[in-house]
MARDREN-320766 format. One record per atom (N, C-alpha, C, O): residue in one letter; atom name; x, y, z; residue number from 0. Coordinates in steps of 0.05 Angstrom, whole numbers, plus 5000, padded with zeros to 4 digits. Example, Ala and Ser with C-alpha at 12.3 -4.5 7.8 and 13.67 -1.06 7.14 Angstrom:
BEGIN
(node "a" "N" (5264 4886 5156) 0);
(node "a" "CA" (5246 4910 5156) 0);
(node "a" "C" (5264 4934 5156) 0);
(node "a" "O" (5285 4934 5169) 0);
(node "s" "N" (5257 4955 5142) 1);
(node "s" "CA" (5273 4979 5143) 1);
(node "s" "C" (5258 5001 5157) 1);
(node "s" "O" (5268 5023 5161) 1);
This chain:
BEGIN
(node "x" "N" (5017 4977 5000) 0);
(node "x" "CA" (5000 5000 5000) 0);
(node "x" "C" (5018 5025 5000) 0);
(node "x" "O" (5038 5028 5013) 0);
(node "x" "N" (5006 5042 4983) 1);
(node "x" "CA" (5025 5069 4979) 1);
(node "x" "C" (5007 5090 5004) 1);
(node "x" "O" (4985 5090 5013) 1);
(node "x" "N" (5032 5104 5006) 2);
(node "x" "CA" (5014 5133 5019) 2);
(node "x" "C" (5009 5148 5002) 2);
(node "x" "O" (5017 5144 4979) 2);
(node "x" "N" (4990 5174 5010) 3);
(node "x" "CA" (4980 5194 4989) 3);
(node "x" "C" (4999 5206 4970) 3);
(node "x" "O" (4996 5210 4946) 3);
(node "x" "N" (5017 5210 4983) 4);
(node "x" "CA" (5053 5229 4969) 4);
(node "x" "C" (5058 5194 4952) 4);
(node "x" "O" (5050 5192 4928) 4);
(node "x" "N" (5068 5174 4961) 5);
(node "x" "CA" (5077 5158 4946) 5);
(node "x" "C" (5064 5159 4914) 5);
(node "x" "O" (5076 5164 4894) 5);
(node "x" "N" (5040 5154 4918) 6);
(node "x" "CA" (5021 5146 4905) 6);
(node "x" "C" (5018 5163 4872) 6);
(node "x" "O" (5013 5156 4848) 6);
(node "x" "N" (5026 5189 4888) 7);
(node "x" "CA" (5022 5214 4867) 7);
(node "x" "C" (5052 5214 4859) 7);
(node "x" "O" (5054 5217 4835) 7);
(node "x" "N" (5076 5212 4873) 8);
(node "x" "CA" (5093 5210 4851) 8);
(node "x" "C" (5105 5181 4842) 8);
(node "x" "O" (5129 5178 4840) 8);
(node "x" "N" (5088 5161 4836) 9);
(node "x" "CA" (5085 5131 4823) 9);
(node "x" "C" (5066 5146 4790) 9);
(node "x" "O" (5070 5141 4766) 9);
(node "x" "N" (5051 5160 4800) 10);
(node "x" "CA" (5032 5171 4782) 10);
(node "x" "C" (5045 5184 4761) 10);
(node "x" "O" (5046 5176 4738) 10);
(node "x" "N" (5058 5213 4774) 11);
(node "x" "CA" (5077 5230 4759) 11);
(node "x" "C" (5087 5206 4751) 11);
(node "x" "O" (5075 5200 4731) 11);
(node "x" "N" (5105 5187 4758) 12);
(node "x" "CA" (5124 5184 4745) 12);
(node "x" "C" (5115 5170 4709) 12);
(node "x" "O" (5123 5173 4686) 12);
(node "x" "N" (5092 5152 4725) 13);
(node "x" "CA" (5085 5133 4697) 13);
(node "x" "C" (5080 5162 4671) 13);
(node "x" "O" (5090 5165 4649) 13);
(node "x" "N" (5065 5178 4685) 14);
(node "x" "CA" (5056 5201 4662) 14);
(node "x" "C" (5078 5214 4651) 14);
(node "x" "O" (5079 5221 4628) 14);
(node "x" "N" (5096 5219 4666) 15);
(node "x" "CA" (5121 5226 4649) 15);
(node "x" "C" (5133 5200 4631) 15);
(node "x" "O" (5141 5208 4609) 15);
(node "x" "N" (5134 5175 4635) 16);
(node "x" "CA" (5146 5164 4630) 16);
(node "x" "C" (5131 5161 4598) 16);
(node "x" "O" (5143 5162 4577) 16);
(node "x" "N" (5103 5157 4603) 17);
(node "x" "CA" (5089 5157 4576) 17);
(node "x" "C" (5090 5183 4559) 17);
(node "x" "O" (5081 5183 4537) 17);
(node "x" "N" (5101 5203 4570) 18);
(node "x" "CA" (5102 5219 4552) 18);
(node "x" "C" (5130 5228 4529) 18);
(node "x" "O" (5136 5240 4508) 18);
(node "x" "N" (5144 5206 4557) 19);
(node "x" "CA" (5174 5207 4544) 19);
(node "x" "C" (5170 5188 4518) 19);
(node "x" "O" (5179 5194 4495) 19);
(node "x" "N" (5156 5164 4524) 20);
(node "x" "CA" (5158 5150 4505) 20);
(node "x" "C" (5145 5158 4480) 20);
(node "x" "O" (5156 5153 4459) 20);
(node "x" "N" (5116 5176 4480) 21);
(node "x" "CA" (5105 5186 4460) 21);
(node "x" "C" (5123 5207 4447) 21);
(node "x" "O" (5128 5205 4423) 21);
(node "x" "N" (5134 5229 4463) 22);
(node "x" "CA" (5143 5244 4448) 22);
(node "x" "C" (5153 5238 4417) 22);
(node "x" "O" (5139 5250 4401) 22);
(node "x" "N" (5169 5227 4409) 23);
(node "x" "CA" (5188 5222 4385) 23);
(node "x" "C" (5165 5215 4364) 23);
(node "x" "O" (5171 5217 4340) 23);
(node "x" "N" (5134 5205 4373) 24);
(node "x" "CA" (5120 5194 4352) 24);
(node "x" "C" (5100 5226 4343) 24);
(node "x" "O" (5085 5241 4356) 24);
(node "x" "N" (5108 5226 4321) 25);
(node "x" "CA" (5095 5250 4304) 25);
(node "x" "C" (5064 5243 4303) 25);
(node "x" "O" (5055 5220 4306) 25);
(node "x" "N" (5046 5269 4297) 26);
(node "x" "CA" (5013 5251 4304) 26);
(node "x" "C" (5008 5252 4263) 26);
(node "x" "O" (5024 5258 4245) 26);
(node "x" "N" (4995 5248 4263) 27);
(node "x" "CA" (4974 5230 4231) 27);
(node "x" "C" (4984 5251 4211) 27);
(node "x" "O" (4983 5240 4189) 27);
(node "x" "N" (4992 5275 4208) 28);
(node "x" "CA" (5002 5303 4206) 28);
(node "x" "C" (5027 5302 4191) 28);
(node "x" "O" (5031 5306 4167) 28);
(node "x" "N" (5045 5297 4210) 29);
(node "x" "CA" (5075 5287 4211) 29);
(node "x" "C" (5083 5305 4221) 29);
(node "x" "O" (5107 5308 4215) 29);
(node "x" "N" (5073 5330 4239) 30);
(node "x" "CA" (5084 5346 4270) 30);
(node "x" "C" (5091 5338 4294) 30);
(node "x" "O" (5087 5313 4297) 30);
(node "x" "N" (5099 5349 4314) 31);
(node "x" "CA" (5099 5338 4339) 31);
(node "x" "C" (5079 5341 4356) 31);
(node "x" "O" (5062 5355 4344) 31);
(node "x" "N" (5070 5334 4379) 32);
(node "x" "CA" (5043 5336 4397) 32);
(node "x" "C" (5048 5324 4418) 32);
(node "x" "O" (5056 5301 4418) 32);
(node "x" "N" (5044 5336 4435) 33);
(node "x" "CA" (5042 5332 4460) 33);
(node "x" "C" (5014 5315 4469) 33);
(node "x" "O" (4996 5324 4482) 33);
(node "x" "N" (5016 5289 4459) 34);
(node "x" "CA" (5003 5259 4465) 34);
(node "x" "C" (4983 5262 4485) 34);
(node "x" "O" (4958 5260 4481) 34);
(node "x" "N" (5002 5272 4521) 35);
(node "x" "CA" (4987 5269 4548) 35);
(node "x" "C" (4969 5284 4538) 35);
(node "x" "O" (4946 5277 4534) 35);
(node "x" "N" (4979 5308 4532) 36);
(node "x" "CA" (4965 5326 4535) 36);
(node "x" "C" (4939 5340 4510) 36);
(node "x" "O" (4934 5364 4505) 36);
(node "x" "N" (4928 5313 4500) 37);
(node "x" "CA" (4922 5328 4461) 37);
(node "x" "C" (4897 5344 4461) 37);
(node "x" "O" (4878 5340 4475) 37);
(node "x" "N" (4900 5362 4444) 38);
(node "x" "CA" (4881 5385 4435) 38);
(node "x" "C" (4874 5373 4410) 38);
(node "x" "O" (4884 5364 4390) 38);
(node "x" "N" (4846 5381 4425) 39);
(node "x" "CA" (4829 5366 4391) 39);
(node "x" "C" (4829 5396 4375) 39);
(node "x" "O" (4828 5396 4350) 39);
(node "x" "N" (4832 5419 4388) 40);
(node "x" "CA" (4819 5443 4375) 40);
(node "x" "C" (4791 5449 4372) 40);
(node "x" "O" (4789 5469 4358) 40);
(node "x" "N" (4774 5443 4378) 41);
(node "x" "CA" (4752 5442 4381) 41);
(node "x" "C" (4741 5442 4420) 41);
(node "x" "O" (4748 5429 4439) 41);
(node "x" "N" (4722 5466 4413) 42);
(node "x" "CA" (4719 5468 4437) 42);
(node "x" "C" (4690 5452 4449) 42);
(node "x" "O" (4667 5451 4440) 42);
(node "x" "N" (4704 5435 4482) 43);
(node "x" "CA" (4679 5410 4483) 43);
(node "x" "C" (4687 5382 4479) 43);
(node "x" "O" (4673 5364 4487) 43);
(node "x" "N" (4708 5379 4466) 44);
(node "x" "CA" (4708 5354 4454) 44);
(node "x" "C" (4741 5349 4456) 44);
(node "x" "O" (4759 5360 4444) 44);
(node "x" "N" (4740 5324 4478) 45);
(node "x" "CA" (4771 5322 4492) 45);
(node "x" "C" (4772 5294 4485) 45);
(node "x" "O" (4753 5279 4481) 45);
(node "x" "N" (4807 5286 4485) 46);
(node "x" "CA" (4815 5264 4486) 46);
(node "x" "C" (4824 5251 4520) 46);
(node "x" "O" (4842 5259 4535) 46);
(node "x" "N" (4804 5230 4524) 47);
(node "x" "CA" (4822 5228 4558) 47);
(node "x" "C" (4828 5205 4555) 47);
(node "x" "O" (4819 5188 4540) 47);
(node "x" "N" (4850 5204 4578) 48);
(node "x" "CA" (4869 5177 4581) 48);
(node "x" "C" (4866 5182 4607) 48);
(node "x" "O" (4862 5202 4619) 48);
(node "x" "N" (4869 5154 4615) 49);
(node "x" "CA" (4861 5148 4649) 49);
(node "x" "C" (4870 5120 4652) 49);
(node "x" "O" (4868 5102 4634) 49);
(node "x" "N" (4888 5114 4689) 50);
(node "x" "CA" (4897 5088 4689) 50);
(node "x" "C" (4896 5095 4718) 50);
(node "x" "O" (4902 5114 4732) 50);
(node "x" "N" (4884 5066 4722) 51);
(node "x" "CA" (4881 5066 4756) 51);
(node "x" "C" (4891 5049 4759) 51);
(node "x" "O" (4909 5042 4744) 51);
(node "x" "N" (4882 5030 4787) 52);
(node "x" "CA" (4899 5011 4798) 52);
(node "x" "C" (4882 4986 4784) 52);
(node "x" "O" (4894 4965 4788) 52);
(node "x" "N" (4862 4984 4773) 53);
(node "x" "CA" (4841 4959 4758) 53);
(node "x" "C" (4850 4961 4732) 53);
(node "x" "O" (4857 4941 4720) 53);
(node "x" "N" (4850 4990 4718) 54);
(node "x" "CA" (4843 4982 4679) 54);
(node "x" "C" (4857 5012 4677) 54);
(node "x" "O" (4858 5027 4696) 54);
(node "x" "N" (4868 5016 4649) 55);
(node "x" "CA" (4870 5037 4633) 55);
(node "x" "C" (4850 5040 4608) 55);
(node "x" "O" (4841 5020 4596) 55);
(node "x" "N" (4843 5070 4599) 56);
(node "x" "CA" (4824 5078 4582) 56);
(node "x" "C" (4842 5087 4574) 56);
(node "x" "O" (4866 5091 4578) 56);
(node "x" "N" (4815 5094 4548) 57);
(node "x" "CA" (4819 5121 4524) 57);
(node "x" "C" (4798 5132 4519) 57);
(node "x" "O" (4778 5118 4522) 57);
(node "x" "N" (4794 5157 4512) 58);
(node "x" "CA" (4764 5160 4506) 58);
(node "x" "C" (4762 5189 4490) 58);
(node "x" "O" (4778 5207 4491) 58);
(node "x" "N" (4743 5189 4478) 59);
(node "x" "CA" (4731 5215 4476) 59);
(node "x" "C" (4713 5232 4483) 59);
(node "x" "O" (4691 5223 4477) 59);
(node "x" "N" (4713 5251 4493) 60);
(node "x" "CA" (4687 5261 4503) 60);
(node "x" "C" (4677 5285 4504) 60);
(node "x" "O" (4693 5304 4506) 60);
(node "x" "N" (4654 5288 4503) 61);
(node "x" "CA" (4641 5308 4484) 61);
(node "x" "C" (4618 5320 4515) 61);
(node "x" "O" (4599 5310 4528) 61);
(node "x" "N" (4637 5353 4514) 62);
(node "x" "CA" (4626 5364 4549) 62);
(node "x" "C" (4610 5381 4541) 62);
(node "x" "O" (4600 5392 4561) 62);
(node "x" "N" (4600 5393 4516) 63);
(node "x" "CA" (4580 5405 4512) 63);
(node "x" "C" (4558 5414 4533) 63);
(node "x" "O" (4543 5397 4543) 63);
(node "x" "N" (4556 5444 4542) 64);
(node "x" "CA" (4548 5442 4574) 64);
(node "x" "C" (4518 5436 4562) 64);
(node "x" "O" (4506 5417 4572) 64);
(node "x" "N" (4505 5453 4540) 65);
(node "x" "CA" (4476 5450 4523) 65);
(node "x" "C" (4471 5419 4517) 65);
(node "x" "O" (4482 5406 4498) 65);
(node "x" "N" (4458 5412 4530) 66);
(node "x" "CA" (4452 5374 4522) 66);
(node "x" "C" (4437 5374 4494) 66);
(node "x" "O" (4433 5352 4484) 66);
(node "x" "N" (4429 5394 4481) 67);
(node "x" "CA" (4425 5391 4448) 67);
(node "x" "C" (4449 5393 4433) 67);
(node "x" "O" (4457 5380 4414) 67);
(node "x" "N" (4459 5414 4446) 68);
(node "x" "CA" (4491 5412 4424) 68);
(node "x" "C" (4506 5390 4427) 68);
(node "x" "O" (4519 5380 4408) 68);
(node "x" "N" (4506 5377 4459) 69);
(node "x" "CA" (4525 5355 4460) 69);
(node "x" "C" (4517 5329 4439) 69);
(node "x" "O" (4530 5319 4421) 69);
(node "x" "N" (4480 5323 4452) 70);
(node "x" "CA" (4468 5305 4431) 70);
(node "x" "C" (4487 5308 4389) 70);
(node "x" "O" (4498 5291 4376) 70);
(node "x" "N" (4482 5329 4385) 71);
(node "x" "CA" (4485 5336 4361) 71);
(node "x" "C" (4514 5331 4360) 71);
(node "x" "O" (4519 5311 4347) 71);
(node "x" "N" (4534 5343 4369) 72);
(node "x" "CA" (4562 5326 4370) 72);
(node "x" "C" (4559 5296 4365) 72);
(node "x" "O" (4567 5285 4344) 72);
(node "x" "N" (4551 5288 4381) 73);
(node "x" "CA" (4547 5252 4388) 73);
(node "x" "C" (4542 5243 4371) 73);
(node "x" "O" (4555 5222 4368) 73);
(node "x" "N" (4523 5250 4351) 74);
(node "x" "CA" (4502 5244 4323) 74);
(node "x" "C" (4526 5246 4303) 74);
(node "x" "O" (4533 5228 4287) 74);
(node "x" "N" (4537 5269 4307) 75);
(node "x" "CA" (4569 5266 4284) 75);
(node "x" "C" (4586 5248 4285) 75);
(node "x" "O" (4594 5239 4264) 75);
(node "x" "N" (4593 5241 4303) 76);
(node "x" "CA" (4607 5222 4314) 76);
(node "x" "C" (4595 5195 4308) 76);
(node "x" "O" (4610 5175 4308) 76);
(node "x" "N" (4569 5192 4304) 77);
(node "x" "CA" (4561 5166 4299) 77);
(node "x" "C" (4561 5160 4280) 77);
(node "x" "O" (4566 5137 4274) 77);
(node "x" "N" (4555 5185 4254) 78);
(node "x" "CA" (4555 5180 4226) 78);
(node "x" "C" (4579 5176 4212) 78);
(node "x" "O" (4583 5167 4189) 78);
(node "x" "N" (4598 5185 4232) 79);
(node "x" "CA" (4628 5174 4222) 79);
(node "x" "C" (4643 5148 4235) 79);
(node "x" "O" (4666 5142 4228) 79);
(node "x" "N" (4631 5137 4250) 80);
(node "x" "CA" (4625 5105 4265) 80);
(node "x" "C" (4645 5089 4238) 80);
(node "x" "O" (4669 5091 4241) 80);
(node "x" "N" (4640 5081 4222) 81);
(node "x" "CA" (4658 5068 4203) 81);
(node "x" "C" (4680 5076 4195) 81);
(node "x" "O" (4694 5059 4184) 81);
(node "x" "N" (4694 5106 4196) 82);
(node "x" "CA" (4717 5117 4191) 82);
(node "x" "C" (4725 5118 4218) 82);
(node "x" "O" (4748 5126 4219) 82);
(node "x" "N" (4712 5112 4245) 83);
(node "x" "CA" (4723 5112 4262) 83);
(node "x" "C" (4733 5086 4266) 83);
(node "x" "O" (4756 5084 4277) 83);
(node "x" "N" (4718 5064 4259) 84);
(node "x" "CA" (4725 5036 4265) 84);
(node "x" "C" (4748 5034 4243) 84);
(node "x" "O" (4767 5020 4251) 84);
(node "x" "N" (4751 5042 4222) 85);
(node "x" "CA" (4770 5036 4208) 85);
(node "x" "C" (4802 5043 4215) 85);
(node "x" "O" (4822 5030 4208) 85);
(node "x" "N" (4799 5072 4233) 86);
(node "x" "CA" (4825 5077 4234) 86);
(node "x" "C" (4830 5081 4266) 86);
(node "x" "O" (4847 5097 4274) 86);
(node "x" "N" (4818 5068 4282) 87);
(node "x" "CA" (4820 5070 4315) 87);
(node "x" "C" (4807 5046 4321) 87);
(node "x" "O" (4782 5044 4320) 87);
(node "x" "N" (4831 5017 4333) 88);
(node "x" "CA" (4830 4990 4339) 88);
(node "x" "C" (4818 4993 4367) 88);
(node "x" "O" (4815 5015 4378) 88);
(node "x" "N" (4810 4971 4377) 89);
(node "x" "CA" (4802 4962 4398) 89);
(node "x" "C" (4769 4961 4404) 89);
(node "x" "O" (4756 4976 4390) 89);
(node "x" "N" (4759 4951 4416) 90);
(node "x" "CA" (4722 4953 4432) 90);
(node "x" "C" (4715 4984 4445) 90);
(node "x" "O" (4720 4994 4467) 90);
(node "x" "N" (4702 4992 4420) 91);
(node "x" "CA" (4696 5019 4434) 91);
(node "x" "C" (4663 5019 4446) 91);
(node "x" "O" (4646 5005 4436) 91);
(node "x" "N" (4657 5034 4464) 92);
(node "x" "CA" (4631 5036 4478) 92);
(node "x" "C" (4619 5064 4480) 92);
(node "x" "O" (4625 5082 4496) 92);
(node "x" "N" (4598 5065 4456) 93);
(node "x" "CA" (4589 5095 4464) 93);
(node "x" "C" (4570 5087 4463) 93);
(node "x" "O" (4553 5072 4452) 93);
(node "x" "N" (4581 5118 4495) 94);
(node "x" "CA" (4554 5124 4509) 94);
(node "x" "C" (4548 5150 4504) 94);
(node "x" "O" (4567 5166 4501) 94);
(node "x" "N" (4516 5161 4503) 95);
(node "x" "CA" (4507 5178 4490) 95);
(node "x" "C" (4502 5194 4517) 95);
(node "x" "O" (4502 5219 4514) 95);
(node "x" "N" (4499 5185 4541) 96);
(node "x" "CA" (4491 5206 4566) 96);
(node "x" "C" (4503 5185 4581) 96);
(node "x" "O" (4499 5161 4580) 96);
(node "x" "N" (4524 5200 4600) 97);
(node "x" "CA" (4544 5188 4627) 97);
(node "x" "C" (4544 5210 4638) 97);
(node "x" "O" (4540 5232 4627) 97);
(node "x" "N" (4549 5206 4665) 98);
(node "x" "CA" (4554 5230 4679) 98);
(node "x" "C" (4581 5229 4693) 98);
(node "x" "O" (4584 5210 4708) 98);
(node "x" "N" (4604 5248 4692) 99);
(node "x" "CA" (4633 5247 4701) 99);
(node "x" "C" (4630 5239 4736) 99);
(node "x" "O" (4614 5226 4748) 99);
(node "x" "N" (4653 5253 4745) 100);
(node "x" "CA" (4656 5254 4779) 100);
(node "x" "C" (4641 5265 4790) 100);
(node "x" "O" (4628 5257 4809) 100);
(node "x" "N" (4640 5295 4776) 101);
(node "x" "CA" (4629 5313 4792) 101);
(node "x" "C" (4588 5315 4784) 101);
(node "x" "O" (4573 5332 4793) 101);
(node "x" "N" (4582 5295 4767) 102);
(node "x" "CA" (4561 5293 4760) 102);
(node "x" "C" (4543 5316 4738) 102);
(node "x" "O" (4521 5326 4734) 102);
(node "x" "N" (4571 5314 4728) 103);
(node "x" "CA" (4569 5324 4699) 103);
(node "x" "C" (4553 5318 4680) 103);
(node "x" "O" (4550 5295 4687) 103);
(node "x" "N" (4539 5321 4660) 104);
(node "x" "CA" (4530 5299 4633) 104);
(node "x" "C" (4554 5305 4608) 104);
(node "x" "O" (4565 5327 4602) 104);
(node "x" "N" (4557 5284 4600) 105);
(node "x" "CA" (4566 5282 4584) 105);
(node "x" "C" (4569 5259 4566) 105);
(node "x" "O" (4568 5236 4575) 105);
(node "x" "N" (4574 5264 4529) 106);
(node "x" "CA" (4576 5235 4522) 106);
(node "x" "C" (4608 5226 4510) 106);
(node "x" "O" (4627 5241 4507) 106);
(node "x" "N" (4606 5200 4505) 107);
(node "x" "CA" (4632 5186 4509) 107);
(node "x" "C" (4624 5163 4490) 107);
(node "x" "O" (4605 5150 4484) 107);
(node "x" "N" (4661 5168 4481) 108);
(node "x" "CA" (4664 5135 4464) 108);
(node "x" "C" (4690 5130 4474) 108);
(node "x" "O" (4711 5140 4467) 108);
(node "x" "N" (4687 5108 4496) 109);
(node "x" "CA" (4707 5099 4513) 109);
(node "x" "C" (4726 5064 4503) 109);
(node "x" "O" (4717 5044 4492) 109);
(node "x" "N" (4745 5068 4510) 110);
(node "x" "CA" (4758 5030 4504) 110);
(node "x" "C" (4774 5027 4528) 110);
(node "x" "O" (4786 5045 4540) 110);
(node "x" "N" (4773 5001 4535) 111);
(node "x" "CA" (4780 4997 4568) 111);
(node "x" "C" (4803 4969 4561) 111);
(node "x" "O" (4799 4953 4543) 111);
(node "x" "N" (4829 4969 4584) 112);
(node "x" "CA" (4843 4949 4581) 112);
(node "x" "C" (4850 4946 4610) 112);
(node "x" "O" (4866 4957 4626) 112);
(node "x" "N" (4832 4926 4610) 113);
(node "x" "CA" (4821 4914 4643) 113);
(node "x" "C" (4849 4895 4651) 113);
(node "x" "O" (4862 4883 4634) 113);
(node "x" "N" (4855 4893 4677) 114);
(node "x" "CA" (4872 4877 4696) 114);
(node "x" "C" (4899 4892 4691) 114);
(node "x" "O" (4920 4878 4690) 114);
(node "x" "N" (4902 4919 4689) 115);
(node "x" "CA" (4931 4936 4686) 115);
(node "x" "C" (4923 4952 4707) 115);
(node "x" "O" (4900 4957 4714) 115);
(node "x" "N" (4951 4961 4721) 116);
(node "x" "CA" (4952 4974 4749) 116);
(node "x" "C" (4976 4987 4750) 116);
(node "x" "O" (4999 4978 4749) 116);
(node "x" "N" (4966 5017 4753) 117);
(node "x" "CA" (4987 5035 4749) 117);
(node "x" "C" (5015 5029 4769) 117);
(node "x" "O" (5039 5029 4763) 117);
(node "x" "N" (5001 5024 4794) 118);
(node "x" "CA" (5019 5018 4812) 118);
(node "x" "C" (5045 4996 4814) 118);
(node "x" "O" (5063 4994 4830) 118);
(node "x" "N" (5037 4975 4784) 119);
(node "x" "CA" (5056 4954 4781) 119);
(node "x" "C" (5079 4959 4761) 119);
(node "x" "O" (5073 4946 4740) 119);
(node "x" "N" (5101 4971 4757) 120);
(node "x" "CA" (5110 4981 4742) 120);
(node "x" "C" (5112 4955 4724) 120);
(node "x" "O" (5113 4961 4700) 120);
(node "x" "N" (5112 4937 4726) 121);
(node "x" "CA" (5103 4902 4701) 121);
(node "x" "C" (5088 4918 4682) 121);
(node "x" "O" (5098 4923 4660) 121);
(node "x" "N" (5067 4927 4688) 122);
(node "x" "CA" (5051 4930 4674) 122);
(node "x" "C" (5052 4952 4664) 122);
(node "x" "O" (5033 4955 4648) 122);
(node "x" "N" (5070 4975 4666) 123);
(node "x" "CA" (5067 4996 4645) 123);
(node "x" "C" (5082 4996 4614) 123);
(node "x" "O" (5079 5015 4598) 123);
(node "x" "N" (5093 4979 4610) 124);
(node "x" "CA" (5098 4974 4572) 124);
(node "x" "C" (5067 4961 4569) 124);
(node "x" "O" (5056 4975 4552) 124);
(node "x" "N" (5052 4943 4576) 125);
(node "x" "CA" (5023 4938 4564) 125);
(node "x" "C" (5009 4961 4563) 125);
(node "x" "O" (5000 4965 4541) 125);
(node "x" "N" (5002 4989 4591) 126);
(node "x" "CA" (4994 5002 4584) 126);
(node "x" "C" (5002 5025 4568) 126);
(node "x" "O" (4986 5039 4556) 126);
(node "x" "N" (5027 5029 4568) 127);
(node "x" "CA" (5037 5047 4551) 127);
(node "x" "C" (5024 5033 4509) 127);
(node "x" "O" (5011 5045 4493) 127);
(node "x" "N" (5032 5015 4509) 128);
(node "x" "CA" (5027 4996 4489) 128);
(node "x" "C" (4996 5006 4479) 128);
(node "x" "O" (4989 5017 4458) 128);
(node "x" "N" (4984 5000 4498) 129);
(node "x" "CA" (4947 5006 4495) 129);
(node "x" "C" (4938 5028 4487) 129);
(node "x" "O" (4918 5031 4473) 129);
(node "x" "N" (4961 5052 4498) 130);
(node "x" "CA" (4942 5076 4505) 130);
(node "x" "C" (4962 5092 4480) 130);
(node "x" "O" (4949 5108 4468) 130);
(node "x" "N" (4989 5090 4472) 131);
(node "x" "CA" (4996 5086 4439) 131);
(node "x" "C" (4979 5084 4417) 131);
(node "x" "O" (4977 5100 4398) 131);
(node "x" "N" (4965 5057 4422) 132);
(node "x" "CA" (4951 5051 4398) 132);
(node "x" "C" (4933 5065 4390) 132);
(node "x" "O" (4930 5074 4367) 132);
(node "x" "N" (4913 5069 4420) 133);
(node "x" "CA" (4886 5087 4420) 133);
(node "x" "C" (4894 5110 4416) 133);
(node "x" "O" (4882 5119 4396) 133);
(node "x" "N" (4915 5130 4428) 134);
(node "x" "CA" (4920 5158 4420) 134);
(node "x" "C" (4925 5162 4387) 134);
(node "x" "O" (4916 5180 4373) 134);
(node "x" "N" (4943 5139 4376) 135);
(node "x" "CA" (4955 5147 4354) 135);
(node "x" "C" (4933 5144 4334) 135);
(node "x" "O" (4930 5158 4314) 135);
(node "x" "N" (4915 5119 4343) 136);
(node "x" "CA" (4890 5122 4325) 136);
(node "x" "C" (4867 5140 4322) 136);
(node "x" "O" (4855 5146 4302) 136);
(node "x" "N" (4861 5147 4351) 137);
(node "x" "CA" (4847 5173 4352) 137);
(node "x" "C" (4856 5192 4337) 137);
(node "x" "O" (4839 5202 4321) 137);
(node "x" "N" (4883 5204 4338) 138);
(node "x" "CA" (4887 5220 4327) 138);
(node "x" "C" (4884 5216 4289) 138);
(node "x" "O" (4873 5234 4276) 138);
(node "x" "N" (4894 5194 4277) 139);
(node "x" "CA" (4893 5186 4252) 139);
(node "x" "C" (4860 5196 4244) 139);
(node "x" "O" (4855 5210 4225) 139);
(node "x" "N" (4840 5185 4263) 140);
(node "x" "CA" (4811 5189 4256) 140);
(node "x" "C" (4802 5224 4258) 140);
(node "x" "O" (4783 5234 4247) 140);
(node "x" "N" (4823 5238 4275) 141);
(node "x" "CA" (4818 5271 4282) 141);
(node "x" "C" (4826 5281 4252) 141);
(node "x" "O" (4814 5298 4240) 141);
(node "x" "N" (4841 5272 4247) 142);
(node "x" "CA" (4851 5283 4219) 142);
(node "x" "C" (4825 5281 4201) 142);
(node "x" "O" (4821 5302 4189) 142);
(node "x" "N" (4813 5269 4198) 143);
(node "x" "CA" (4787 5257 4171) 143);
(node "x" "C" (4763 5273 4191) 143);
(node "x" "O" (4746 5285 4178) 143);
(node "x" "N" (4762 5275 4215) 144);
(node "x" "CA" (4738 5285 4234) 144);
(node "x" "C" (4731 5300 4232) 144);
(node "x" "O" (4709 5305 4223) 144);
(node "x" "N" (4755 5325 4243) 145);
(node "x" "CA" (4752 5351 4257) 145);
(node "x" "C" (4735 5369 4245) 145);
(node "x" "O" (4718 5379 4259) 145);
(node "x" "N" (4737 5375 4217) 146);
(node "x" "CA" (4719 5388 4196) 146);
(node "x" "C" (4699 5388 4200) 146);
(node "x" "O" (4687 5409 4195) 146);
(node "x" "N" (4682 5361 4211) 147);
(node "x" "CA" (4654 5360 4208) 147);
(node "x" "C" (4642 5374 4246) 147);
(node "x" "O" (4619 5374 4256) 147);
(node "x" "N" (4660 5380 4253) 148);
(node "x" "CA" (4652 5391 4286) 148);
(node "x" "C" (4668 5420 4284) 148);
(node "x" "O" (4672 5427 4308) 148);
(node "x" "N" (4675 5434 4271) 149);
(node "x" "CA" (4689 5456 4269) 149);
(node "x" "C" (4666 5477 4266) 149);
(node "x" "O" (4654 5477 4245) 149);
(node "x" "N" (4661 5492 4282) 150);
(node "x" "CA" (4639 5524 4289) 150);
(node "x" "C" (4627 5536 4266) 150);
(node "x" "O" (4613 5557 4269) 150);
């Protein structure tokens, strides 16, 4: 068992570590990008990565505070469902209304890689591995996307 301080720099460290490793990979573009941290450019509509002590994600999500605009995001997103499956691997799950921590609404197209634990450093080349694939594919699909969600 970690303490609170342990815990958070086990955390820092994996997040640096994944960012060390992303850095060098150029996104769909052939620029650089800051992976942890990616800007879709579009405002509302984030890429998140998350790894606890059970599973690591990927996701997208669409914070639209107007639940018609968010709906209508979501609807874009669905009609591009096949250019998404084409160029972003793994079991994705969208959900059209979730609500965050703070009991937010919001919708999401999430992929989960269950039995990884931030805390086991074993296991961070699988999650690093996972969350590679999903970032670099997300992004491959942002490239063909963005246009159709742009103001």
């Amino acid at each position: 068992m970690y303490s609170k301080h342990e815990a958070a720099l086990l955390k820092k460290e994996f997040w640096t570590a994944l960012g060390s490793y992303l850095k060098p990979i150029p996104n769909a573009n052939g620029y650089p990008i800051n992976w942890v941290n990616y800007k879709t450019g579009i405002r509302h509509i984030y890429f998140r990565t998350d790894v606890t002590k059970k599973e690591a994600s990927a996701a997208i999500e669409l914070t639209h505070p107007v639940q018609e605009d968010r709906l209508v995001a979501f609807e874009k997103m669905q009609c591009l469902k096949t250019v998404f499956r084409e160029t972003v691997s793994g079991e994705w799950y969208w959900q059209e209304a979730v609500y965050d921590e703070q009991g937010i609404p919001l919708s999401r197209i999430i992929c989960f890689k269950e039995n990884v634990n931030i805390f086991n450093k074993t296991d961070w080349p699988e999650i690093i591995a996972f969350l590679k694939e999903r970032l670099t594919g997300l992004d491959a699909f942002w490239v063909i996307a963005k246009d159709h969600f742009e103001p």
